[in-house]
Structure formats: structure tokens, C-alpha cells
N, C-alpha and C positions, 0 to 999 in steps of 0.2 A: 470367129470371123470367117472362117473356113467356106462356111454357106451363102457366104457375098458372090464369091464367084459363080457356084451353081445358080445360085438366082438371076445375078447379073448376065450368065449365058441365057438363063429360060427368058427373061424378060424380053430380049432382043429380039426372039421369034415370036414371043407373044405380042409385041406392041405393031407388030405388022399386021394381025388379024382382029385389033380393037376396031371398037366404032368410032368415028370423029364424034365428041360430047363437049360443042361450044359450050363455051358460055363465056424526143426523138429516139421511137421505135421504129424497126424498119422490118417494114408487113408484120400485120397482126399474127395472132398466134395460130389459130388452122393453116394460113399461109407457111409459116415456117414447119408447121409439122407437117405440110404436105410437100414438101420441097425432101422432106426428110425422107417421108415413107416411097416418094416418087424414083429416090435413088439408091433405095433397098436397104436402108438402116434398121438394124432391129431394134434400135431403141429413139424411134422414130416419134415416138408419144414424149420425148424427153426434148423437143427439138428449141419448145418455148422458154427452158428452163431457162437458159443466159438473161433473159429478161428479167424474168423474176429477181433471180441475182444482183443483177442491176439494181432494180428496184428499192433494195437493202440500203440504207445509206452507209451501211462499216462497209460494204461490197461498190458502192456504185464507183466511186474516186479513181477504184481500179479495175474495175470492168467496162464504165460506158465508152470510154477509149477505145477500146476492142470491138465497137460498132460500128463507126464508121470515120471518114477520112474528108476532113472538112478546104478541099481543092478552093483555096482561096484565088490561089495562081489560075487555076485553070488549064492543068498543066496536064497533058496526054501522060495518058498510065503504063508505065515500064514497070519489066520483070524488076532492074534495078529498084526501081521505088521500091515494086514490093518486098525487095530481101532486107532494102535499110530499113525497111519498117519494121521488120523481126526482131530487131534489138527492142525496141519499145513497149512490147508485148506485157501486158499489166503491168506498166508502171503507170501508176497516177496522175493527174494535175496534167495531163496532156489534152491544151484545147482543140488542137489539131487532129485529135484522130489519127489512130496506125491499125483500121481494118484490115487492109492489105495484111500485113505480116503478123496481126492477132493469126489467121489462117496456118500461115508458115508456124509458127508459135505452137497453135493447140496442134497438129501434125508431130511435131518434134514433142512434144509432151505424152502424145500417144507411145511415139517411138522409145521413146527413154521409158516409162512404166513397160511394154513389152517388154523390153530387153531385160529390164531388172525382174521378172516374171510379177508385178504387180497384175492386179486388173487394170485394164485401160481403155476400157469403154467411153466413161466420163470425157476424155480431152475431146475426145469424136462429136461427144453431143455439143460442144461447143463450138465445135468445126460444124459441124451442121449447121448452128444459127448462123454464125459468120459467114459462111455461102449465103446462105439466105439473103442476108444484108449485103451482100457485095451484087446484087443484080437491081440493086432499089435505087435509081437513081438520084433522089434525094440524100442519099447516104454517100455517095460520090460527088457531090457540087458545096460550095460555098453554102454555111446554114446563115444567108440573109433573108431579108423580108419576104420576095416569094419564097424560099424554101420553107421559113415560117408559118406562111398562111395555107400551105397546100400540104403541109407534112401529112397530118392527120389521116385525110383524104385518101392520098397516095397511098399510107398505107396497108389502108383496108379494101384497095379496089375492087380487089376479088373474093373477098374474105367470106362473103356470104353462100360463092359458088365452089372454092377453090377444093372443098372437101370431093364433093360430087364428080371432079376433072380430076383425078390420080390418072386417069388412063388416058388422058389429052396432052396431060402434060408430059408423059412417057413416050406419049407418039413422036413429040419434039424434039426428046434428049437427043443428044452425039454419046460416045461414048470416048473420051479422051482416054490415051494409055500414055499414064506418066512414067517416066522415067525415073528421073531425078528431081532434089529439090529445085535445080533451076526449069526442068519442065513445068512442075509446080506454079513456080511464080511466074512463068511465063500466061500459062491457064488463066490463073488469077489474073493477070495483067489485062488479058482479051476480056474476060466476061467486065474486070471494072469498067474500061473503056466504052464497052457497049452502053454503060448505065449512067456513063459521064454525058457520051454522047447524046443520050436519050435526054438526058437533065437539061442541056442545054438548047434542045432543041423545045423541049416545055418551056424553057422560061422564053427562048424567041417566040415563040407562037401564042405564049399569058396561057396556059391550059395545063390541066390534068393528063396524065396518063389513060388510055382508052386503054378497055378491058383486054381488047387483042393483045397490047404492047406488054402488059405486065403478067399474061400467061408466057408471051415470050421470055419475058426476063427472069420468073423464076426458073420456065424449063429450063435456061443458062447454070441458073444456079443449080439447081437439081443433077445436071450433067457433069459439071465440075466435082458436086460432090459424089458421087459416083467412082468419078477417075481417080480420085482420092481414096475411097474406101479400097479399091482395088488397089493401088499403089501401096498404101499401108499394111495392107493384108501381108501384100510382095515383104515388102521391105521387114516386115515383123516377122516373118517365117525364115528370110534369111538370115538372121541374126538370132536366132533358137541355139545354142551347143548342138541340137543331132544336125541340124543345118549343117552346120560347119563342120560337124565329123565327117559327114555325107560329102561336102563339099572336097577336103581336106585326102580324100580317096581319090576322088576322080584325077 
């Protein structure tokens, strides 16, 4: 994980000298593995796998939960929301959706494998999709009839181009520095609302997503995870024994 950060600095000055290069699943799979590679993951080819997972029916009961957050209420997205989603995190039989705190969830699964000196790659590629799926505004609103009819669609907006735009959608990131888990679900909190907001401005207007709006919404996604990769990086380094020997001096 070390090489997130060298990267994460190079990218910052290179995304200032790119060209502009226009151009219930949530976003097909180049989408998710370009959200992945857009915000420097090395195992950015792994970004589709939650899907597939899903796909499993011994796996789906307690994975498709961890996709998205079925806002029946309509109810504007708090940090709150997303920490009490955390508790829900693969449990099963939940119609509702807890995307929100899947996030929080595959984060702390990272953090606990580090500490225990497992590998912990894995929890990451999970947080990966889950970014993904938290800028898809279909995945934020009530899954009723239009959500139904337009899913598909939505998904794949960009699917066709979205490989060929890594460096468009780089141009767009931010680059959030988390602190803590509540800066975290804070994060979380803004990109869902952006995608809630976005939802319901489709269903007032009867339309699809136009291609501008869902390069925006991954680059959201892309960004967050990002500030994630770094945060994690932080937070796994400080928790190492020489960390704390080191620390423990000062």
C-alpha cells in the first residue's frame, strides 16, 4: 500500500497536464474497474468481483445488501445514516439496503486484517465497488417502477467509453483527506446525496442520466475512494508494533 501515496502525489500533477477526452447492478463492469484504476488501486482489475459474488446464490442473500440503500422515505443522506448502516453490513434478508455502511464495513475489515498482519487487499476490492455504487443514483432512490424501467440503461451509460476517459475522469477528482471514521461517513454522506439528488431529479424530468452527469458521478466516486486508500494506508501504518515503538519514543 505504500506506493498509493507516491502515486496519489504523481497523479495530482499529472492530471493538470492531461487532455480533456469527452465522451440491480450498479454501473457495469469497465465502469467499476475504471472508478477503481482512476483512484490508483492496484488491484483495480478486481473492482467487478463483488458482482460476480453476488451473482452466487449461497453469496447473493448476503452481499446484494451491500449495494445499495433503497431511500423509500426520501430522506437526505447523513454521516448518521451512514455509521447506523455499519452495523448491517452482510447480514442478510435486508430489503432495504445498508450501501452507506457496507463502505464503513469493508474499511474496518481492511483495518482489523492489517493489524492482525493478514493480507488485506481483498476488503479494498470491495470498497472499490461499493464507491462505485454509491455515485449511481439509481442505487440511492426507491427501487419502484421508474427505477425498474431505467436501471439497465443507467447502468451502462458510459460503459462503452468509460475505459478510453481514465484521464478525464482524473481531471475531475478532489482529493478528500480523511481523518477519522466519522470524516469517512461524512464523505460518504456528500457523494450519496449528490446521487440521491441526481435520482430524483431523473424521475421529475421522466429521463435518463446524460453522459456528462454520470462521468460526474463516478469521478465522485473515484475521489472518495481515493481518500479512502490514503486514509487506510494512514491508519494501517499506524497501528504496525515498529509504529508504536516509534511513536512510544517520541
Amino acid at each position: 500500500m505504500r506506493f498509493l501515496t507516491l502515486r496519489i502525489a504523481a497523479m495530482t500533477a499529472l492530471f493538470c497536464t492531461q487532455p480533456f477526452q469527452p465522451e440491480a447492478l450498479a454501473w457495469h463492469d469497465k465502469t467499476h474497474l475504471s472508478v477503481a484504476e482512476a483512484a490508483g488501486f492496484e488491484l483495480w482489475y478486481s473492482a467487478a468481483a463483488p458482482d460476480v459474488a453476488k451473482s452466487k446464490s449461497v453469496f447473493g442473500a448476503v452481499e446484494s445488501p451491500n449495494h445499495f440503500y433503497n431511500n423509500t422515505a426520501n430522506q437526505p443522506v447523513t454521516a448518521d445514516m451512514v455509521l447506523a448502516q455499519a452495523r448491517s453490513y452482510n447480514k442478510p434478508a435486508d430489503n432495504e439496503g445498508h450501501l452507506y455502511g457496507a463502505i464503513i464495513g469493508a474499511v474496518r475489515e481492511y483495518l482489523a486484517a492489517s493489524k492482525s498482519g493478514k493480507y488485506a487487499n481483498y476488503p479494498l476490492v470491495f470498497c472499490a465497488h461499493y464507491c462505485g455504487d454509491l455515485s449511481m443514483p439509481l442505487h440511492n432512490t426507491a427501487y419502484d417502477d421508474f427505477n425498474k424501467e431505467r436501471h439497465s440503461f443507467n447502468d451502462g451509460i458510459i460503459e462503452n467509453s468509460v475505459r478510453n476517459n481514465i484521464d478525464y475522469i482524473q481531471r475531475m477528482m478532489t482529493f478528500p483527506y480523511i481523518k477519522s471514521e466519522a470524516d469517512l461517513a461524512k464523505e460518504i454522506a456528500a457523494v450519496a446525496e449528490t446521487a440521491r439528488l441526481l435520482g430524483m431529479k431523473m424521475r421529475k424530468e421522466n429521463r435518463n442520466m446524460t453522459t456528462e452527469e454520470a462521468y460526474i458521478q463516478v469521478a465522485r466516486s473515484a475521489s472518495l475512494f481515493c481518500g479512502i486508500l490514503s486514509y487506510a494506508e494512514r491508519q494501517a501504518a499506524s497501528a504496525t508494533p515498529v509504529a508504536k515503538a516509534v511513536a512510544s519514543t517520541e
